[in-house]
Legacy VTK file of the C-alpha trace (Angstrom):
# vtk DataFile Version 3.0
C-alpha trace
ASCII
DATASET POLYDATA
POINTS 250 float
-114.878 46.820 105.902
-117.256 50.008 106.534
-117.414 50.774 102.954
-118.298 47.377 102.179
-120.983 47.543 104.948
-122.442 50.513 104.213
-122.416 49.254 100.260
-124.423 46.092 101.173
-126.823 47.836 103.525
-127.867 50.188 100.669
-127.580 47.410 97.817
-129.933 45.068 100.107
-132.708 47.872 100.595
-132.388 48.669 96.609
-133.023 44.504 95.944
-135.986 44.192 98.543
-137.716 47.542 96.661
-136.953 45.507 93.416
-138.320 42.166 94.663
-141.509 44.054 96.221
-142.358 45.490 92.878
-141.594 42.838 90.553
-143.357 40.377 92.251
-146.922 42.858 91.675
-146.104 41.928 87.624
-146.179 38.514 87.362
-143.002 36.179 86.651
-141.821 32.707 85.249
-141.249 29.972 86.988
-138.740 27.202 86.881
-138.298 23.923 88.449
-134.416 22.906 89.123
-134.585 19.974 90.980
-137.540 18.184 92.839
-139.218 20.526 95.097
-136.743 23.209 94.398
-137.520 26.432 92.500
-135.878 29.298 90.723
-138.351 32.234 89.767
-137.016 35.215 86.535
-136.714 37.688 90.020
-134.073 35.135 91.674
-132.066 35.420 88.802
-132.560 39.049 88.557
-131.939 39.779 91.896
-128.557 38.109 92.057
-127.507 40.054 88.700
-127.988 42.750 90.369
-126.291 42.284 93.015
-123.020 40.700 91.161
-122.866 43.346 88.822
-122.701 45.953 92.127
-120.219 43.786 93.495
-118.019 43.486 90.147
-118.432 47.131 89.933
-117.094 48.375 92.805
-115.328 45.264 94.713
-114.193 43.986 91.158
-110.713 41.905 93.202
-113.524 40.214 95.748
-114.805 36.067 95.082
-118.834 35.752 94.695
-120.764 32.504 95.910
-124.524 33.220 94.911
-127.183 30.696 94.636
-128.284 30.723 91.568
-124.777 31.596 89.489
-122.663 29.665 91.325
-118.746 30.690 92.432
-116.561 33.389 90.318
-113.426 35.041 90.760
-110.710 34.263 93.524
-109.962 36.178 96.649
-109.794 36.262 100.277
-113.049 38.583 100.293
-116.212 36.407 99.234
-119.705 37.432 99.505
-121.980 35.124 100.156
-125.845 35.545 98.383
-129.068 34.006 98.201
-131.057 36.818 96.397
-134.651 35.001 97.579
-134.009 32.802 100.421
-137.981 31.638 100.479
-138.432 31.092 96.766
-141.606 29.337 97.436
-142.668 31.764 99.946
-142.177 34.164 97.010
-144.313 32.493 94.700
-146.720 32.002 96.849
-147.425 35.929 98.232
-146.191 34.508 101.638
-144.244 37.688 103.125
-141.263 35.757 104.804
-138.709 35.855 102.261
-135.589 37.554 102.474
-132.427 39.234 100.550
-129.033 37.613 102.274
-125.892 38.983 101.604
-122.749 37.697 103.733
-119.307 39.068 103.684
-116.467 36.843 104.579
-112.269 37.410 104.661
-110.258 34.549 104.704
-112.781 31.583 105.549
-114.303 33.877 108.385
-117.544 35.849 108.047
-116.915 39.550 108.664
-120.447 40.880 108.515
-124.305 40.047 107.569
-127.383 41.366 106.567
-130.907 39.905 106.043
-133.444 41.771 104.526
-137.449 41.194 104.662
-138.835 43.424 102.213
-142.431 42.696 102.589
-141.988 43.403 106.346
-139.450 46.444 106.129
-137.039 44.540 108.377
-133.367 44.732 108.164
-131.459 42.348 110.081
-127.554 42.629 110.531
-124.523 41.897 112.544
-120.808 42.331 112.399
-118.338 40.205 114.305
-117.788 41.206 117.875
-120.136 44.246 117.488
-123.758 42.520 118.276
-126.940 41.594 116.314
-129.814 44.500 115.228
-132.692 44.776 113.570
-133.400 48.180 111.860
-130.282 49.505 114.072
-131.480 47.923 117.341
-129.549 45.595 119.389
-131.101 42.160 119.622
-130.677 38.966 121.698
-131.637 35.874 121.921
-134.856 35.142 123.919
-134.494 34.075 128.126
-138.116 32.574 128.388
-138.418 29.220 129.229
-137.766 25.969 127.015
-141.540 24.870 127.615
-143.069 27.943 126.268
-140.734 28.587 123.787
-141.385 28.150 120.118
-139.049 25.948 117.988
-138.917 26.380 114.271
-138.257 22.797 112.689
-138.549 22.334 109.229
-138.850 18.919 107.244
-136.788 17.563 105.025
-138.889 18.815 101.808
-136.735 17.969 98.964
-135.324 14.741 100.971
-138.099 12.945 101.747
-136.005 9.950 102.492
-134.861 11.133 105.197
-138.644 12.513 106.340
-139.571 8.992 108.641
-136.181 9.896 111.094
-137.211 13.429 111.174
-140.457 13.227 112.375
-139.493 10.971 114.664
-137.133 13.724 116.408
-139.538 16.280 115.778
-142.226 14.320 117.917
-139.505 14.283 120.823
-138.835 17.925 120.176
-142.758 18.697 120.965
-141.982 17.382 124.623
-139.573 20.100 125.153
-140.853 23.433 123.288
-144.799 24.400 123.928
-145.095 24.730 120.108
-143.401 24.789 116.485
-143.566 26.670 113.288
-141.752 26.060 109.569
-141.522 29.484 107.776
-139.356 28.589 104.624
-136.629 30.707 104.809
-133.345 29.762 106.459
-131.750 33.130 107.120
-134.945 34.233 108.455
-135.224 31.334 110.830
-131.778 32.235 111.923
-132.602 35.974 112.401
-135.986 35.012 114.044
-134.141 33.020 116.528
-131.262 36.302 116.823
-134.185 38.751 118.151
-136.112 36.216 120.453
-139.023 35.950 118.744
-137.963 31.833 118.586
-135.873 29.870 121.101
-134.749 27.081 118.504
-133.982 26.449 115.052
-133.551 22.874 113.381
-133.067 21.751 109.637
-131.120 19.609 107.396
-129.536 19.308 104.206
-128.950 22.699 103.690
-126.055 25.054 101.704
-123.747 27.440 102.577
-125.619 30.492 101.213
-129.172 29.691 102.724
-127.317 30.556 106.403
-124.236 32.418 106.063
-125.392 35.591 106.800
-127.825 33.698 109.518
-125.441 32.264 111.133
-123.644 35.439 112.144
-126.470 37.378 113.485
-127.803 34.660 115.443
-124.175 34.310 116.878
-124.199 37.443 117.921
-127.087 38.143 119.579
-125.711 34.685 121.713
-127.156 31.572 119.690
-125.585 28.096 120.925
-124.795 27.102 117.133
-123.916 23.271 116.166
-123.044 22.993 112.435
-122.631 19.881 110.807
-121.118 19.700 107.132
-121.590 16.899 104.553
-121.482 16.503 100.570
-122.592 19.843 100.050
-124.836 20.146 102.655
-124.750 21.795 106.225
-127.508 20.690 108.847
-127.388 23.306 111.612
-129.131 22.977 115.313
-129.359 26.390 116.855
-131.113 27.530 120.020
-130.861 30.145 122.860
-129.158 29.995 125.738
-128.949 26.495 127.731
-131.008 24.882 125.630
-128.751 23.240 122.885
-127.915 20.421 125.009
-130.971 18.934 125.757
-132.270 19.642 122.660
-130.119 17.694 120.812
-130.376 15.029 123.336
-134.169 14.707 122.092
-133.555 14.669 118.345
-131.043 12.300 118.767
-133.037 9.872 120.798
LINES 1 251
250 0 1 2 3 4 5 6 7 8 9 10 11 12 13 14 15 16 17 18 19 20 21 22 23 24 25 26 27 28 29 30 31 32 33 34 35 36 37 38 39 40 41 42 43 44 45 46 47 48 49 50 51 52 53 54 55 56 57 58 59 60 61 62 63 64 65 66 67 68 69 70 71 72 73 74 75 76 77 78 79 80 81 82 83 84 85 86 87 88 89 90 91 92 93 94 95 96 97 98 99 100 101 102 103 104 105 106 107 108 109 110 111 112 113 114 115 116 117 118 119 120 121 122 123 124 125 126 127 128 129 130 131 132 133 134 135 136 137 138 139 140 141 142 143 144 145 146 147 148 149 150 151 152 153 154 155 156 157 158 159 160 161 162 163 164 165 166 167 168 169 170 171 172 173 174 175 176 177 178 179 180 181 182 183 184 185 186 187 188 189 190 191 192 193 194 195 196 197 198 199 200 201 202 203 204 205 206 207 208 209 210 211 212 213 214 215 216 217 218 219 220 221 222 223 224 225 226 227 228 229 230 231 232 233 234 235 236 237 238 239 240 241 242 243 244 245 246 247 248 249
């Protein structure tokens, strides 16, 4: 497991210096569903990092975003090589390189990379959260001057009327909210207490597994809830799960 850590620490600093650069040049742009976006660098990216993987791990499963599952194993890795495609696009600096590694249905360890912010987020199980090698925690200020991240249901607008409804309930409890487009960062946001809350639906595997695990570690109250194909996940600091899914449930 420390060779495999150490191999996706260094593989995730070598992607962010590729995404950083490539994105100076200028790239294509594809449209895969509505609202949802796949650039030339996503598909790059998680190349790159399936060919490391193949080379080296050759035995181990892959589940990437873009490429979909291969191979068979009790050690998966779990990818999103751009969580924040639109962010991305877009010059917005809060996209990040996500790389999860689980054995037998349990994540094992978890790293989320920022490259436009040199910011390296990671956890293994029962060993704590960081950020560049710092231990992290969830934040102890109060619900009513927290901030909440709470993003809308952009590619399910459907389901956008219900949502705003909670969201409006959620204002009474948090002093403020912000949406920054990329789950994993959300997750590792909430992880080093610069958030107390973290809301969204309709979301996959791969946009929180490595999340997930940091913000667990640095001791996130984490409800999942899993669907066809889709995970919605409500996570907050300490004591204030509870309530807070009292208001988006009404």
């Amino acid at each position: 497991m420390n060779k495999r850590f150490s191999f996706a620490l260094s593989l995730a600093k070598e992607v962010s210096s590729f995404l950083v650069e490539k994105r100076k040049d200028g790239f294509s742009i594809e449209e895969k569903a509505v609202n949802d976006y796949v650039t030339d660098e996503d598909k790059a990216a998680e190349q790159m990092i399936r060919s490391r993987i193949e080379e080296y791990f050759p035995s181990d499963e892959i589940l990437g975003e873009e490429y979909g599952a291969s191979g068979s194993s009790d050690s998966l890795w779990i990818i999103d090589p751009i969580d924040g495609t639109v962010n991305y696009m877009n010059a917005f600096p809060c996209y990040t390189v996500s790389i999860a590694y689980a054995e037998k249905g349990e994540t094992v360890f978890a790293l989320v990379s920022v490259p436009e912010q040199n910011e390296i987020f990671h956890a293994i199980k029962g060993e704590g959260a960081y950020l560049n090698d710092k231990r992290i925690n969830v934040s102890s200020i109060e619900m009513k001057k927290a901030l909440a991240i709470l993003v809308p249901p952009h590619r399910r607008h459907e389901a956008l009327d219900s949502y705003m409804e909670s969201m409006r309930r959620l204002y009474e409890l948090y002093s403020d909210v912000r949406s920054i487009g990329s789950a994993a960062l959300s997750l590792s946001y909430l992880a080093s207490g610069r958030v107390s809350c973290y809301y969204e639906r309709f979301l996959h595997v791969y946009d929180i597994a490595a999340g997930l695990l940091i913000a667990k570690e640095a001791g996130a109250q984490i409800e999942t809830k899993s669907y066809d194909g889709y995970v919605d996940v409500l996570a907050t600091a300490k004591g204030l799960l509870s309530s807070t899914r009292e208001a988006i449930d009404g």
